[in-house]
N, C-alpha and C positions, 0 to 999 in steps of 0.2 A: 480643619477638622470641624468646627464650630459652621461653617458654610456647608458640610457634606450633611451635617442632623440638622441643619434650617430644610432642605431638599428634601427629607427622608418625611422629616414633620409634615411639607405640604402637599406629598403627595399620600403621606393617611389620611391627612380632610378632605381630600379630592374622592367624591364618589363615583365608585365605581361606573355606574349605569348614566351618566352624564357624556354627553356624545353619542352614543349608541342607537340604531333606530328603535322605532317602537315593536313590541311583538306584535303578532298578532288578532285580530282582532281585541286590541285594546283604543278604548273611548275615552277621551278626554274627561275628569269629572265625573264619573260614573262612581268612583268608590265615594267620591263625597255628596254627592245625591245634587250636583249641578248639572242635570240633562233635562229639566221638567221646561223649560223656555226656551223663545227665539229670538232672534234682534234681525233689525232690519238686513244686517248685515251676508243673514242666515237665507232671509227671502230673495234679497236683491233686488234692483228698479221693479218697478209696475211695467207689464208688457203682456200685450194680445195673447191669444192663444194659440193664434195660427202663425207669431211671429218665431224665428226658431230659434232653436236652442242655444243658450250663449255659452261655450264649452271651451273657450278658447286656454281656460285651465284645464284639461281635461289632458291626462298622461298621451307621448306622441302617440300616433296607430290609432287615435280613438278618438280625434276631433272631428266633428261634422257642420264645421263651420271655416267660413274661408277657404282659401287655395286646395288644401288639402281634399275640402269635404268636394270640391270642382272633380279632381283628381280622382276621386273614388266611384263616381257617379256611373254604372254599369253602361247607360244609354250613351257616354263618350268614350267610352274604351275605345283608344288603336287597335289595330291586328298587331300583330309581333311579325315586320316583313323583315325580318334581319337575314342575313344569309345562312347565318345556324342553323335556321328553324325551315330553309327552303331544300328541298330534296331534288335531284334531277327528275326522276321520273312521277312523283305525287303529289311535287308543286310543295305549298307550303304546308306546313302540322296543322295550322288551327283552319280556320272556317274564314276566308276572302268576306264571304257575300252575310256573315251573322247578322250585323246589323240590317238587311236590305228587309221589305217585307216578303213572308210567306205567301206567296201567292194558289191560286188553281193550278196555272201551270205547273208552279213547283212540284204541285204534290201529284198532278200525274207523271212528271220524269223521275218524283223519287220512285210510283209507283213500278213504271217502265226496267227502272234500276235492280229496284229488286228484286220482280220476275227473273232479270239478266243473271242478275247473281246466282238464285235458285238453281234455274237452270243449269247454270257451268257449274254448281256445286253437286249436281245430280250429273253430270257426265263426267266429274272427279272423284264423283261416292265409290266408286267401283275400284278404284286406283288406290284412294285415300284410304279407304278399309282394308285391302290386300297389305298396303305396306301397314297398319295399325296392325295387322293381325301378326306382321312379320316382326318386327319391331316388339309386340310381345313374346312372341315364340323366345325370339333371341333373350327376351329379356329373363325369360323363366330357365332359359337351358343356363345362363350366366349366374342367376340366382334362383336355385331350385329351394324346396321346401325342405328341411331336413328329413319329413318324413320320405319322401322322394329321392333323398341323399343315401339313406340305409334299404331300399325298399331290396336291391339285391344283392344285401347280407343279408335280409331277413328271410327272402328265398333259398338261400344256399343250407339254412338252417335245417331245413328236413333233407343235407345225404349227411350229416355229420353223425361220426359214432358215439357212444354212449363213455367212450374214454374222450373223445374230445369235448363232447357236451360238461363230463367233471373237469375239465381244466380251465372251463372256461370262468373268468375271476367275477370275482362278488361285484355289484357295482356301487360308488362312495355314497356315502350314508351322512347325510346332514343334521343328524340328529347329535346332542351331546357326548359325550366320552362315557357319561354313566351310564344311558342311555345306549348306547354301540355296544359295549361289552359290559351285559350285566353280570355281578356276580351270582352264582351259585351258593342260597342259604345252605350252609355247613350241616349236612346231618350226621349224626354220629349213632351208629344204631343202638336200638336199647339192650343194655344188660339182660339175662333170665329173671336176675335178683329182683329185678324193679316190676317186673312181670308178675311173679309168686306173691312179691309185698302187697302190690295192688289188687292182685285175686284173694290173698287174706283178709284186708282189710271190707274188702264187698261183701264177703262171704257169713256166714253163722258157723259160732263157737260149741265147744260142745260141755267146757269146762269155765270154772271161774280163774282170774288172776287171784294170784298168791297176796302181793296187797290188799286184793279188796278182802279177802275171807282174812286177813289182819284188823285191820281198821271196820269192815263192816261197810266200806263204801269208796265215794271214789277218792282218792288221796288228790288234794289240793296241793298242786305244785309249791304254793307260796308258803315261806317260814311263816311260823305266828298264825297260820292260817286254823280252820276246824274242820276238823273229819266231817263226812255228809253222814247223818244218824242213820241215812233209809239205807237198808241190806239194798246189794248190787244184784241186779235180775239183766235176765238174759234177754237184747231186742228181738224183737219178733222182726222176720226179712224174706227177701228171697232167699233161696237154698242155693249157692252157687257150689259147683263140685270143687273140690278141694284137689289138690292137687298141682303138679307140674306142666307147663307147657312142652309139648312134643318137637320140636323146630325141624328135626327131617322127616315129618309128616306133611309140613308145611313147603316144604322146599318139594318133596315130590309131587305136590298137588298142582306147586307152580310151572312143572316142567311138565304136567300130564296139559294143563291150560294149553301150556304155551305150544306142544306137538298137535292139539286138536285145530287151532289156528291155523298153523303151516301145513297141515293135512287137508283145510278146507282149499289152500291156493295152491296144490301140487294136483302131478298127474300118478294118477291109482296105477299106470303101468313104469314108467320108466323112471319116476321118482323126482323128475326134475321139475322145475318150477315152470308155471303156467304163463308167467309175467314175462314177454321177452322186450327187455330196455327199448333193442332197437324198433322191432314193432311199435313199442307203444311213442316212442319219438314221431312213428310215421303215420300211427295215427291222430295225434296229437296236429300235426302240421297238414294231414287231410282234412281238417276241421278247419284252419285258420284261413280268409280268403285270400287267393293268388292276386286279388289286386292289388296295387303298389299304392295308388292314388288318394289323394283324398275322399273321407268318406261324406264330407258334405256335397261333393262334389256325385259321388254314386245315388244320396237322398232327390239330387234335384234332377239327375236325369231317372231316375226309378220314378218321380213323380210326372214329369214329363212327358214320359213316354205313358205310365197310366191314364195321362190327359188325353194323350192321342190317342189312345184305343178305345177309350169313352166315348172319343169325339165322331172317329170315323172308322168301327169295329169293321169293316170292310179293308182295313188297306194291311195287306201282308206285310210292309217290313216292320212295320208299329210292334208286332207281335214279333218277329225274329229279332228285333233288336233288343227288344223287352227281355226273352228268352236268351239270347247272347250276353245280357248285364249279367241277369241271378246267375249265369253260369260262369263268366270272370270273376263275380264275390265270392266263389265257392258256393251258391244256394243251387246244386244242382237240381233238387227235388223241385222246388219252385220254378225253375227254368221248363221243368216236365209239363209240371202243371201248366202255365202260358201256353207253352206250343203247342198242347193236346187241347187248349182252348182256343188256341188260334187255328188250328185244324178245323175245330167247330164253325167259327165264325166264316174262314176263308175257305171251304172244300175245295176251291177249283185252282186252287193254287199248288203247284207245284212246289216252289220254293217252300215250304209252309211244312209242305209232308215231308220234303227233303230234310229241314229240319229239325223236323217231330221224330224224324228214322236215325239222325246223328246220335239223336240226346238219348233214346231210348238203348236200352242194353241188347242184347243179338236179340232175344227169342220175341222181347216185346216190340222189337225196329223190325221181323218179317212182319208181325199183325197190321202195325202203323201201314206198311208199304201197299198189306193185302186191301186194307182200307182207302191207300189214296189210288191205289189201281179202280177202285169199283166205283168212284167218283173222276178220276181221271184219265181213264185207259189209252187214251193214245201219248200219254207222255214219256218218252224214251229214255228221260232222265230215271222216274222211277222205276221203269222196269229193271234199268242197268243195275240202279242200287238194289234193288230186291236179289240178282243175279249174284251180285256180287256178297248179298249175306250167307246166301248158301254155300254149305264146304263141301257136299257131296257133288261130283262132275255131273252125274245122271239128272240132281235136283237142276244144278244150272242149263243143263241142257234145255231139259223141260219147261224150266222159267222162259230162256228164250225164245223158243217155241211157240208158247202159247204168245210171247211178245209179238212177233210175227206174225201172229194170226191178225191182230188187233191193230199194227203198226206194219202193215208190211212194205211200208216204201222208203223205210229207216235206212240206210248205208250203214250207218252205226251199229246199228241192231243186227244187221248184216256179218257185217264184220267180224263182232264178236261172238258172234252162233259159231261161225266159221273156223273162227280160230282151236274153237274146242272139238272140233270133228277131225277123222280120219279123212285121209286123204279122199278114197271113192266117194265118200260120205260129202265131204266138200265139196268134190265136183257136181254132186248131182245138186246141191245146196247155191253151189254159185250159181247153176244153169236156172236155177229159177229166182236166183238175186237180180241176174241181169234183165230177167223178164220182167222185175219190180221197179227194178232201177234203170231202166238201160241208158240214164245219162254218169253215170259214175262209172270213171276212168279206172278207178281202182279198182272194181267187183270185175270188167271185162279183163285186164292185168291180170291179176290173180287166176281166172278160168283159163287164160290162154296157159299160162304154166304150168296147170294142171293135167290139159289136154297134150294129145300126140301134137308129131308137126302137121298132118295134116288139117285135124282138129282146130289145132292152134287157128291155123292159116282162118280157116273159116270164122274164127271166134274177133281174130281181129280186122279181117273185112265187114262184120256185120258193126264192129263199133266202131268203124270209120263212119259206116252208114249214119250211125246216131251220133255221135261225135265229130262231126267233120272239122272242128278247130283244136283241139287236142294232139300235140307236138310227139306224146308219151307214145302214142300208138303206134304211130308211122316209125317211132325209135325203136323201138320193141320189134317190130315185122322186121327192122333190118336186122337187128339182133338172132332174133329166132333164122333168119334165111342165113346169116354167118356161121351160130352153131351145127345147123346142117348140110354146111361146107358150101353152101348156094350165093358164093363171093359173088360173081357179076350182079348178082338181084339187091344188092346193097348198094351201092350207088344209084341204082335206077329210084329204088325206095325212097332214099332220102331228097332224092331230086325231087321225086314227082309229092315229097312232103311239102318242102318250100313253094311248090306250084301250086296244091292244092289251097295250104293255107291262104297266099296270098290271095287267090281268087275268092276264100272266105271270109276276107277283111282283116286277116289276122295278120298285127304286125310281127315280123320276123326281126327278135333280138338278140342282135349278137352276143352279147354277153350270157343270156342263158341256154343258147344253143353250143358254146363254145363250156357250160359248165355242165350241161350233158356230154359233149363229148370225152369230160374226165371221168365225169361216173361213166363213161360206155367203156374206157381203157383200165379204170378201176375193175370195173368186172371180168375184163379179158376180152372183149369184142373190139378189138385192134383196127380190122376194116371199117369198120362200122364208125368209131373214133374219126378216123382219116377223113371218110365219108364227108360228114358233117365237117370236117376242117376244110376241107376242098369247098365247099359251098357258102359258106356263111363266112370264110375270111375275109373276104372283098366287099360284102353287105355295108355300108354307110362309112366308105371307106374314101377318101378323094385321091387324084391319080399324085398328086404333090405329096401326101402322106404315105402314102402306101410302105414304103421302106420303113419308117421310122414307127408307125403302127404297129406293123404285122413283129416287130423287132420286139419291142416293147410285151406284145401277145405270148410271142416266144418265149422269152424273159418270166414271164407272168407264169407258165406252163411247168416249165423248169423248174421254179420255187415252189410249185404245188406238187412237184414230184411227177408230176403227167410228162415223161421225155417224148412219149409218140406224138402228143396233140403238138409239142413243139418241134417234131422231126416233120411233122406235116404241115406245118404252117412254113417251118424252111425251103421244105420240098415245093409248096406251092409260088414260094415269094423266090426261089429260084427259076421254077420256069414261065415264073413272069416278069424276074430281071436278071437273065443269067450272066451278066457280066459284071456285077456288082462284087469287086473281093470281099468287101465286110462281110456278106451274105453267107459266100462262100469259106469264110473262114468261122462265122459263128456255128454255123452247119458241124465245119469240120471240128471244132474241140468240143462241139457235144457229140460227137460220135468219138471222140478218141474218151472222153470221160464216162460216157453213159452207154457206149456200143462195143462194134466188136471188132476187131482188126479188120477183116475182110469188108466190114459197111465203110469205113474211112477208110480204106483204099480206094473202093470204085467210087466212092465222093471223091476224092482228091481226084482221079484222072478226070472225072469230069470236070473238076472245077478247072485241073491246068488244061483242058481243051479249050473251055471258055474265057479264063483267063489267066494268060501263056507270061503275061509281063509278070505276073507274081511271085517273088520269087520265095515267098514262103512257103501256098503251097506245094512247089516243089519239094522244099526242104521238106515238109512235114511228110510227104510220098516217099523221099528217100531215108526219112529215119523210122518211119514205118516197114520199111521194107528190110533197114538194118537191125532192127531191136528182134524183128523175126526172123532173123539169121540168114536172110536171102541178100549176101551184100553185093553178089553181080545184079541182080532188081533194082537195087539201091543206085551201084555203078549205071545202071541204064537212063536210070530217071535223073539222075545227073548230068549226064550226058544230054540228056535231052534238054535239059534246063540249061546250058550251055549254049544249045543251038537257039533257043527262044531269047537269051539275056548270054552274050558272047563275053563282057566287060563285067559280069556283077563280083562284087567284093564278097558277099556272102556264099554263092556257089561254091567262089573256089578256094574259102575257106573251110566247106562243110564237105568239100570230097577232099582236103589236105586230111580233115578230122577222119573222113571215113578209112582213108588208110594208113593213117599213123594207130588206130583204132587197132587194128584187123594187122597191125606188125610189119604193114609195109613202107617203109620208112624212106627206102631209096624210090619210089612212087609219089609220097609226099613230096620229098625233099624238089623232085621233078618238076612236079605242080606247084611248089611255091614260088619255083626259078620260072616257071611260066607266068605264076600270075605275078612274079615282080617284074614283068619284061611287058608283059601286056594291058597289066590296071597293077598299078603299086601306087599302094595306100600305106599311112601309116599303120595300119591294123596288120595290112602283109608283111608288112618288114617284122614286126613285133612278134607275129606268127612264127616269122622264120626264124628271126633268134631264137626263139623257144625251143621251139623241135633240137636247133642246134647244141645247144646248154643241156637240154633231157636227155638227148644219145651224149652227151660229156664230149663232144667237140669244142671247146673250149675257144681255142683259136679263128675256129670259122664265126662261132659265135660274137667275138670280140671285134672280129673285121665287119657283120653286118651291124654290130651295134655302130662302129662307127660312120660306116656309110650310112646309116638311118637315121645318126644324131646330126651329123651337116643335111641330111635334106629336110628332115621335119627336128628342129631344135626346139619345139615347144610343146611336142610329146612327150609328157611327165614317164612314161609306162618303162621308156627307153631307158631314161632318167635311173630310173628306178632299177632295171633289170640290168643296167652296167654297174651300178654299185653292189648289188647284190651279185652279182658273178667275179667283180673285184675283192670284197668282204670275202665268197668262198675261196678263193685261190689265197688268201692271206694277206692280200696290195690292200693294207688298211689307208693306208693316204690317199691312193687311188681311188679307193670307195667315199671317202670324204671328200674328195674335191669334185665324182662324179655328182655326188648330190649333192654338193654348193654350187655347181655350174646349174643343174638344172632348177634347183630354189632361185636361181638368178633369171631363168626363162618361164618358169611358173609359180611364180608365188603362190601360188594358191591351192596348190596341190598339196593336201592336206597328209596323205601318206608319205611323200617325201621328207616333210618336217620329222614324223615320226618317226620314220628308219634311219633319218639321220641322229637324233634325241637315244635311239635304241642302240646305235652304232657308240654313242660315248661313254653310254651308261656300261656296255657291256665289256669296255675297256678302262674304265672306274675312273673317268673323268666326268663327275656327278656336277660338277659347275659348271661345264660347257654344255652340258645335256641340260640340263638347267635353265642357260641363259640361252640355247636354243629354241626351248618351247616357249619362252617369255617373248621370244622374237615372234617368234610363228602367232601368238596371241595377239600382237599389235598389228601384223599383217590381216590377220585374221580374226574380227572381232566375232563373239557369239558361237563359236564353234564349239561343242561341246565336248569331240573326241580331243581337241588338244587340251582343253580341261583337265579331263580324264585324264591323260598322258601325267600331265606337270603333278595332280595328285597323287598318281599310282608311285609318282618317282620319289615325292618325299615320303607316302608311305612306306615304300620298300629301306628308302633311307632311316627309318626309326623316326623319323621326324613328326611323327601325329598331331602335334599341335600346329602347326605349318600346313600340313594335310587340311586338317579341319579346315582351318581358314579359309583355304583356297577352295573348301565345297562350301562353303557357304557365301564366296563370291561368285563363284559357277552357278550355283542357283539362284542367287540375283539376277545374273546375267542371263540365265537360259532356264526359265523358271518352269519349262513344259520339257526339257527333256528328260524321257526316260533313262538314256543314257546314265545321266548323272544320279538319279533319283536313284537306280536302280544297286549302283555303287555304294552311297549317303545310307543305305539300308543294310549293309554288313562293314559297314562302317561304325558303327555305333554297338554297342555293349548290349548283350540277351536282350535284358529288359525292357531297352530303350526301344527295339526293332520293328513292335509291332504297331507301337506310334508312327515311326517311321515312314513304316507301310501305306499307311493309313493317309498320312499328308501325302505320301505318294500316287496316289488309286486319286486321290481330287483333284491333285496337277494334272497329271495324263492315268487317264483313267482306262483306254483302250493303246500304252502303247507296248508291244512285245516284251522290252527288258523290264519295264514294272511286273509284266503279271509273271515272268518268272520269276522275277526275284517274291514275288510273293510263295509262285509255289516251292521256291526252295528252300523259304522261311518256313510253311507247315512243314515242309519235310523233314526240317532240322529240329522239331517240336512233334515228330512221328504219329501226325495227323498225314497220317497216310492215304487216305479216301479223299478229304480238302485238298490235300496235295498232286492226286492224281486230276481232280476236276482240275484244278488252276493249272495243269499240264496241257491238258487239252483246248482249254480254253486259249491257252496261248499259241500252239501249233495252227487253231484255227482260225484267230486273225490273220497271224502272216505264216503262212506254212513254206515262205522263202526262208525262214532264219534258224538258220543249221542248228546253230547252239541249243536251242531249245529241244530239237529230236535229239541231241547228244547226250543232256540232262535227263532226258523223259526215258529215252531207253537204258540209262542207267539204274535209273529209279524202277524201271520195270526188269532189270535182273535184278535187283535188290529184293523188290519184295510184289514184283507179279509175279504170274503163272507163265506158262510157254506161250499157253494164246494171247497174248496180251501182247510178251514180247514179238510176236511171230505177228500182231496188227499193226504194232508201233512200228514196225521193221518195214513193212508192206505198205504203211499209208508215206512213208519219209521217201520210198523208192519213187511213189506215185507223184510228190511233193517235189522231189528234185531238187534241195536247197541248194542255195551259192553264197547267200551269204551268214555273217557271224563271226566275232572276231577268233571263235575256238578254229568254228568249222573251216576257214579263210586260211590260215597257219597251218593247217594237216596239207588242206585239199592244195593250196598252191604250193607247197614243200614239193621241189624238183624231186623229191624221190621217189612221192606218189601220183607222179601225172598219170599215170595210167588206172589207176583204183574208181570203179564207179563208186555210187553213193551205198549199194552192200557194205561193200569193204571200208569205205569211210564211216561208214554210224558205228559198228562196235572199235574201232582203231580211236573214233576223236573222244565217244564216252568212256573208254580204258585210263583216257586223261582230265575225263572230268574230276574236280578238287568235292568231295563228302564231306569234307570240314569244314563247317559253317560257323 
């Protein structure tokens, strides 16, 4: 204890500021007045003046003596060559050569240099300011001005109504709370009483008080007080009338006020108010300028441009753009003034007047016009616009007129005189245009159409003479010789056009002689069309292109809706390669699509004269000949197609069809025991079973299926239609081992896994149909109908959680089928669907079972119009897929008209579908082989499912 207060004691003697440095500028001795001397100590050795400085106490950084002071010496500075500091391309950062001397030469290569620089800086200026100026653009559109931010809300301000205008809110108020909402000083109105007391007391008495005629004067409120000796006399005052205030004298006076007010702002007839809100909203916002921009920015070019007009009152746009400003700020009047000044300065200018006629109102824009005509008169612009101020036809006549007199080699002025005349009046008006003009295409055009055909005739031999390179003429003269039934003088025309031009240097381009030939078929001049296709198809054409050109032309023809310029471009590229089948077939289905029976018929025989090995179009001659009910026609061209191709598999499949067709069946049956005896294919055998099973010969049926299945064992079709004729007769084991034996020859055959899966499920063994399609999936990876399959099965099973699953590994797997997609979107719950939809249209966005399922989704949401496009849109990608016309015409007896149903009916016959998994299940059901596509569209939409 006695050792811890020894401790304590000697650190309170210990003062504080001992150890500690000095602050400051504090000096040694200074408080005690010891700074008046020095000591040697102070001076240091004796030494020269020029000897240096001895610092070698001198804090580090700040010695200039010894090593250090070597060190700092600017004249022995290194370079810094470290690698850091060296660049590949500009060598090192600082300066190699500093220390070297500057020489003359130096200073003319720095001069050389910097010329160099200038230079490339001045062939960069052009580049380097394009992108500066881009560079700001962008930078202003990223961050605009706020006043630029509201510029159109603050235009949208004058259409808002007068109820919109009051709802529009206060805006915040930075001022105090006292401040914000003052109060209202409390008045309380005055009493009568206090009224009377205060007009008494101002007033004159007519009587003494009863105290004073007591006392003699005035009574002194205070006790102990004295009476006043002197008698009470009455003051002398104004005379104020005595009496009561009136208040509904007052109040009428204030309502007669208030009605002369509301009288001065009404109207003396109808009584209602002179103020209308919205008006004066509108003129309110007529006053404010329609610029958006800054206004410092409107100062510097309003001064700017007063600079230029100062500078050089001669130059017309200084003054239209001047006039263009005040009239974006709203200063229309001043915009007036400018251009009627710039009129002054610039007479001969057009622009100027054209101007000065915009801004002015009608009556004062003819004066300006009559003004710049009497200083400009041959200008066409202003005539036009003077023409165009007038609203009477006679006045613009007359303007024209006199324009013509003054201007008369104008086409324009021409033109427009023309337009406003009668016909006679025209004619005789063009005949002396073309005298003005006689190089204008258009004024001769015009008179020829005016004129008879002989007329004609001579109007456009006289503009060949003046025009001899002009295409339009020589097109028109064939034109005009077609209307007057003068067909041979049409091809001679247009030949001896191509001669002429060429002889005039005029190159002849196929492309816009082939887009006249559609305006000549646009019009109806058919030959004329032709004409020109006949001559200018082969133009810059080489003999190795030729097919594939003229094909492409055709193609080209087609999509612009012109079918004759591509019926003639066929016709020609046929009789210059008539043995070509593509040719011959492309010919033939635009004639069956865009013609008429009788034009693809006599295509077809030519084409099977020239070529006899094709065996299509045969077929398309004998089903021409069958659809028009002529089927001995049909039997001939068969026949003959026989004779040309003795062995073809198709033939003599399509005359088995044409008389199993037409009910002749022991005919067929004849012809298919021929064609298995003479070309047996597995399609013939397949054929024959068919026919067999359809007429319900069971038995014959069953013996060719098995001679079919030992010669072709890896024919799935066979496969397939011995288990299904097994299934119908009731031999369910039999149809099971038919399509296990054949899943053992084709695995790959994707419908036999099916009907096998279908076959278990429909006998309620849901785990062999199960463990079927799981098979069929590892055989077959990515297939999406067997997806589909194993889903629909645990759907049907109740099983929806299993379902789901299995569609969200199918779309893993197969992330673009529609197929699947199309399912995955009446799979899911109302609300969910139209997401659904949605990721669906991004995976496959053009494929058929998407856009139905789309439109059966608006359907199901009786967006009815949405759902009729998404109908159409889908028949017109693939107008192969039945299902779609089975939906579409349901939905059109649901809620079209007859015409609708009667188009939808007519375009599915033209359509021919085959496939779909609705349409596939009607159309191949042995009970309707014989049903064309009539009778199957309302039969498979009777079983389309409404329930969505």
């Amino acid at each position: 204890m006695a050792e811890l207060t020894g401790v304590v004691q000697t650190q309170k003697k210990k003062k504080p500021w001992l150890g500690q440095p000095a602050p400051p500028g504090y000096v040694p001795g200074l408080g005690r007045g010891a700074t008046g001397f020095t000591t040697r100590s102070d001076i240091g050795p004796a030494r020269d003046v020029s000897d240096p400085t001895d610092d070698r106490h001198a804090p580090p950084g700040q010695r200039t003596f010894g090593d250090q002071m070597k060190a700092k010496k600017p004249e022995d500075e290194e370079e810094d060559l470290n690698d850091s500091n060296y660049d590949e391309f500009t060598g090192y950062g600082g300066n190699l050569f500093a220390s070297a001397p500057y020489e003359k030469d130096d200073e003319e290569a720095d001069a050389v240099y910097d010329h160099l620089d200038r230079r490339m800086d001045e062939r960069r200026k052009e580049y380097r300011e394009e992108r500066e100026r881009e560079e700001l653009e962008k930078f202003r559109e990223e961050r605009p001005k706020i006043q630029q931010m509201f510029s159109d809300l603050k235009r949208k301000l004058g259409v808002i109504s007068s109820e919109e205008w009051d709802l529009i809110p206060e805006v915040g108020d930075a001022r105090n709370k006292k401040q914000r909402n003052p109060r209202m000083d409390k008045v309380t109105p005055v009493p009568d009483s206090f009224l009377s007391r205060g007009l008494a007391q101002n007033g004159t008495v007519n009587s003494v008080d009863a105290r004073q005629q007591q006392f003699g004067g005035i009574n002194t409120p205070f006790p102990g007080g004295l009476n006043t000796p002197f008698p009470g006399t009455a003051t002398p005052g104004w005379a104020t009338p005595a009496g009561e205030l009136d208040m509904r004298k007052i109040g009428q006076a204030r309502n007669t006020l208030m009605d002369m007010r509301l009288s001065q702002v009404s109207d003396s007839v109808s009584g209602q108010t002179v103020v209308d809100p919205k008006g004066y909203l509108t003129d309110l916002q007529s006053m404010l300028p329609q610029y958006g921009g800054d206004i410092a920015d409107i100062k510097k070019a309003r001064l700017l441009l007063k600079s230029v007009r100062e500078t050089n009152p001669k130059h017309p746009p200084a003054w239209i753009a001047s006039a263009r400003l005040e009239e974006v700020t709203g200063k229309l009047l001043q915009a007036r003034n400018i251009i009627m000044k710039g009129t002054e300065m610039c007479p001969k200018s057009e622009d100027v007047w054209l101007e000065a006629a915009r801004l002015q109102p009608a009556e004062t824009a003819k004066a300006v016009c009559a003004s710049a005509i009497r200083h400009i008169s041959t200008s066409v612009r202003i005539w036009i616009r003077a023409a165009t101020l007038e609203t009477d036809l006679k006045a613009k006549k007359r303007v024209y007129r006199k324009a013509l007199e003054h201007v008369p080699n104008s086409v324009r002025l021409w033109k427009a005189s023309v337009e406003l005349e009668d016909p006679d009046d025209a004619r005789i008006m063009l005949s002396r245009s073309v005298e003005c003009c006689p190089l204008s295409t258009e004024l001769w055009l015009a008179l020829a159409k005016l004129e008879s055909y002989t007329n004609a005739r001579k109007v456009l031999n006289k503009a060949r003479e003046h025009i001899p390179t002009d295409r339009q003429i020589w097109i028109t003269a064939a034109k005009l010789e077609e209307a007057n039934n003068n067909l041979k003088m049409v091809d001679k025309i247009i030949e001896r056009s191509i001669t002429s031009l060429k002889a005039n240097m005029v190159d002849v381009n196929k492309e816009q002689w082939m887009k006249d030939a559609e305006e000549a078929e646009k019009a109806g001049s058919i030959h004329t069309c032709q004409s020109i296709v006949k001559h200018v198809i082969g133009i810059g054409v080489e003999d190795e292109d030729r097919k594939h050109t003229w094909m492409d032309d055709a193609e080209g023809c087609i999509s612009h809706g012109a079918y004759e310029c591509a019926r003639a471009i066929y016709a020609h590229a046929l009789n210059t390669l008539p043995g070509k089948k593509s040719i011959w077939l492309r010919a033939a289905y635009l004639e069956k699509n865009h013609g008429t029976r009788e034009t693809l018929e006599s295509l077809l025989q030519r084409a099977v004269a020239h070529c006899p090995k094709a065996e299509v179009l045969w077929l398309m001659g004998a089903k021409s000949k069958w659809m028009a009910g002529d089927v001995s026609a049909a039997r001939s061209i068969l026949a003959l197609a026989f004779q040309a191709n003795p062995n073809s598999e198709d033939i003599w499949l399509a005359a088995v069809k044409l008389e199993s067709e037409n009910n002749e069946h022991d005919r067929a049956r004849k012809l298919l025991a021929k064609a298995r005896t003479n070309a047996c294919t597995a399609r013939v055998m397949m054929k024959s079973v068919k026919l067999e099973w359809c007429l319900n010969r069971m038995n014959e049926a069953r013996d060719l299926l098995g001679e079919a299945t030992k010669k072709y064992p890896d024919f799935a079709k066979l496969a397939m239609m011995r288990g299904q004729i097994e299934e119908q007769i009731g031999n369910i084991q039999a149809a099971r081992e038919a399509y296990n034996e054949g899943l053992i020859k084709c695995p790959q055959a994707i419908p036999l896994w099916r009907l096998l899966s279908t076959l278990e499920q429909n006998h309620g063994t849901i785990t062999k149909a199960r463990a079927v399609l799981e098979k069929s999936r590892l055989k077959n990876p990515k297939c999406p109908e067997l997806w589909l399959a194993s889903i629909r099965l645990e759907w049907k099973a109740n099983i929806k959680n299993i379902a789901g699953n299995l569609m969200a590994r199918a779309l893993q797997e197969c992330p673009t089928s529609g197929l699947l997609w199309a399912e995955a979107i009446f799979m899911e719950a109302r609300p969910q669907r139209k997401t659904k939809s949605v990721d669906a249209l991004k995976k496959c966005e053009h494929d058929p079972h998407v856009l139905l399922a789309v439109a059966r989704l608006f359907w199901s949401e009786r967006k009815l119009s949405k759902s009729r496009e998404w109908f159409l849109r889908t028949v017109k990608i693939d107008p192969d897929y039945g299902d779609a016309w089975a939906f579409f015409y349901r939905f059109e007896l649901n809620h079209g008209t007859q015409d609708q149903q009667e188009e939808v009916m007519k375009r599915c016959i033209n359509a021919e579908p085959r496939h779909g998994e609705l349409w596939q299940n009607v159309s191949k059901d042995i009970v309707n082989w014989k049903l064309k596509t009539k009778e199957l569209l309302p039969l498979i939409s009777s079983k389309v499912s409404i329930a969505f």
